[in-house]
C-alpha positions, 0 to 999 in steps of 0.5 A: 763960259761956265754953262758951256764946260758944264754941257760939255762935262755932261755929254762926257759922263753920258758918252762914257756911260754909254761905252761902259754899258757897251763893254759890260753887255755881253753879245748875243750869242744865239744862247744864255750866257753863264749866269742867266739863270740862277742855279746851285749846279756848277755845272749845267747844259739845257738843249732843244731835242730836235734841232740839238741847240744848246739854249743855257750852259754853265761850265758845261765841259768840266769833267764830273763823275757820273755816278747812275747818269751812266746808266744812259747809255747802257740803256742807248745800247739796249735799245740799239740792240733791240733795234737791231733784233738782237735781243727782244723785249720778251727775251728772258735774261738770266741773273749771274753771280756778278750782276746779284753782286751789284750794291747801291740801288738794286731791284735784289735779282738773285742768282739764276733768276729770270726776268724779261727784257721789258722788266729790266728796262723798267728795273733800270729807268725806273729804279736805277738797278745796278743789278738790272743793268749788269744783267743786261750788259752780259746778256748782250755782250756776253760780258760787262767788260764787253759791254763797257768796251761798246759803250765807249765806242758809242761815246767817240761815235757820239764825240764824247769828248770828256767821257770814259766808261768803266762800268755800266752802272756808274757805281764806280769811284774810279777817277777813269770813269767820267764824263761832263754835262755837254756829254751827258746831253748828246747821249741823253738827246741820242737816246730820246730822239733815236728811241722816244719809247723810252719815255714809257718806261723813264715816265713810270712813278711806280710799278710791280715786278715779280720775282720767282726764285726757287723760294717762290714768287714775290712782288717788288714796288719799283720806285722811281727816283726822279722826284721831277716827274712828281714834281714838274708838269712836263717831265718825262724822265731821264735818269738821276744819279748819286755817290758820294763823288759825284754827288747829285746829278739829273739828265732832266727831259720834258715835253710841252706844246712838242718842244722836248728839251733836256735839262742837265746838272751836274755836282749838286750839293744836295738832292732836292737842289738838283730838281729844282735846278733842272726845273729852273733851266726848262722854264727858262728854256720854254719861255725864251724858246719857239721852235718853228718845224716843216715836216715837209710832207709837201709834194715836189713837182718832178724834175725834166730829165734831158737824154733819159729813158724817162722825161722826168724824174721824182724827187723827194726832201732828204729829211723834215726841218727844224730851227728853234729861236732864242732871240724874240723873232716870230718863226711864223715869218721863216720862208722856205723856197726850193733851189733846183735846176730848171733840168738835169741830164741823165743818168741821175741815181736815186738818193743823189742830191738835186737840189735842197730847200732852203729856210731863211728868216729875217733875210738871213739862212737859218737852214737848208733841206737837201732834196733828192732824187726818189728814182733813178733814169737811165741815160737814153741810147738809139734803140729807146729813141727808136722806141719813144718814136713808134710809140708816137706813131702807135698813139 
């Protein structure tokens, strides 16, 4: 009787063992929940380039001041307008009064003098120039003011949720200014997957400039203040930021094996704090990540065309694909089959949808390709039947 109670007792303490592992086990949720890594930032995002998926995060919308952080979207908007052919790297930019007014980190620009674009970008992304990125912003938009304006712009197109911009340099401590980690990275992966030749300027440790003033010319080291890029093998930029509000921030990118991925923290007590944070995250990052990628440089067969001028039809993938795995699965195994209709009937116009390719892993969806039309073929009328049928005749 006794040896049955104590059986029973003991399947009971396992069986509530069990539920309480259940209930203290967080359920996958495709990424690292708080607390996976360990971090001094209390606020923080490490996200995959390509595919955007955010693989840690740590009270990621909380609103922060960004300090120099700020300084990646004026230089979004610089390569936009380069883009563009607003402006050109060889353009030169006049130093006004206000931009020589900047504090904080500066290259000391004077007043009148003359620096190209290229050597602004590198004064900025480099050296975190205030006065680089003022003079800048009113060479592009004829103001600061301006300027702010199309950077918030840019921020609700990018659905910055938790961002206003009142300067172009972050060296404000006004409360309107700010933005959050989550935020910090969409512009960050804005800036690097639209514009990768940022990387040959945030990459920069040192480098020279020239100031020719009226006093003459003189040399100017620029010296980055992204100690990551000393300090971690696959670093490639992004940008730092520091005021006493702020404290110490860092948009980190690296690149290894072709995966990029960017690290943010935000509010750091202290400056080697916020390197070593950013460094924890992109190894963590890279060790649970594999990122499958299809170029899908494949030819399509054409398509049959009913009722057209032409029998068939040219098609084309709207785009490459890329999934990133978090979850330990083989993405070698990931299968891509193509859903089209057997024919389409004409008209069809070129850059519609005729189908898509469709990625599936495990059995399951992981992503979808759209697959157009690469021309347009008109809907057959009498006179081009009249055609096609002289034509067999004339064969």
């Amino acid at each position: 009787m006794s040896g049955c109670f104590k059986k029973r007792t003991a399947s009971c303490v396992i069986s509530a063992m069990i539920i309480l592992v259940l209930i203290v086990t967080p359920a996958q949720t495709g990424y690292a929940a708080e607390g996976a890594v360990s971090i001094s930032a209390p606020s923080a995002i490490l996200l995959e380039v390509s595919t955007g998926k955010v693989i840690y995060e740590q009270n990621a919308d909380q609103v922060c001041s960004p300090a120099s952080i700020t300084k990646i979207m004026t230089l979004l908007l610089i390569f936009e307008a380069l883009d563009q052919g607003e402006i050109k790297l060889t353009d030169e930019v006049i130093t006004s009064e206000h931009a020589q007014s900047m504090g904080g980190s500066q290259v000391f620009l004077e007043t009148g003098e003359l620096q190209t674009v290229d050597t602004l970008i590198k004064c900025i992304a480099v050296a975190s120039g205030n006065d680089a990125a003022v003079a800048m912003a009113e060479h592009i938009a004829g103001s600061e003011e301006e300027f702010v304006n199309r950077m918030n712009q840019k921020a609700q197109e990018l659905q910055m949720s938790n961002t206003h911009f009142v300067d172009c340099c972050g060296l404000t401590d006004s409360d309107d200014h700010h933005t959050s980690a989550r935020d910090v990275a969409i512009m960050s992966r804005e800036l690097l997957s639209k514009y990768p030749q940022i990387c040959r300027y945030s990459g920069i440790w040192m480098e020279d400039i020239t100031h020719t003033t009226a006093r003459g010319s003189s040399t100017f080291t620029l010296s980055s203040t992204n100690k990551l890029l000393k300090q971690y093998q696959w670093a490639t930029g992004l940008k730092t930021g520091y005021t006493a509000k702020a404290k110490y921030c860092l948009s980190a990118s690296a690149k290894k094996d072709g995966v990029e991925m960017i690290a943010v923290v935000m509010s750091v007590p202290d400056s080697p704090s916020r390197f070593a944070d950013a460094a924890t995250l992109l190894n963590y990052g890279y060790s649970v990540s594999a990122l499958y990628r299809d170029e899908n440089k494949d030819r399509i067969p054409e398509l049959k065309v009913d009722g057209g001028v032409k029998e068939t039809v040219p098609l084309a993938y709207d785009s490459g694909f890329s999934y990133l795995d978090v979850e330990g699965n083989d993405v070698e195994m990931i299968q891509k089959n193509l859903e089209l209709p057997a024919s389409v009937q004409a008209p069809v116009k070129a850059g519609e949808q005729a189908g898509e390719a469709k990625y599936t892993l495990n059995g399951e969806v992981v992503g979808t390709v759209p697959i157009l039309f690469a021309a347009s073929v008109k809907k057959a009328v009498y006179r081009d039947y009249v055609g096609k049928i002289i034509g067999y005749f004339l064969l």
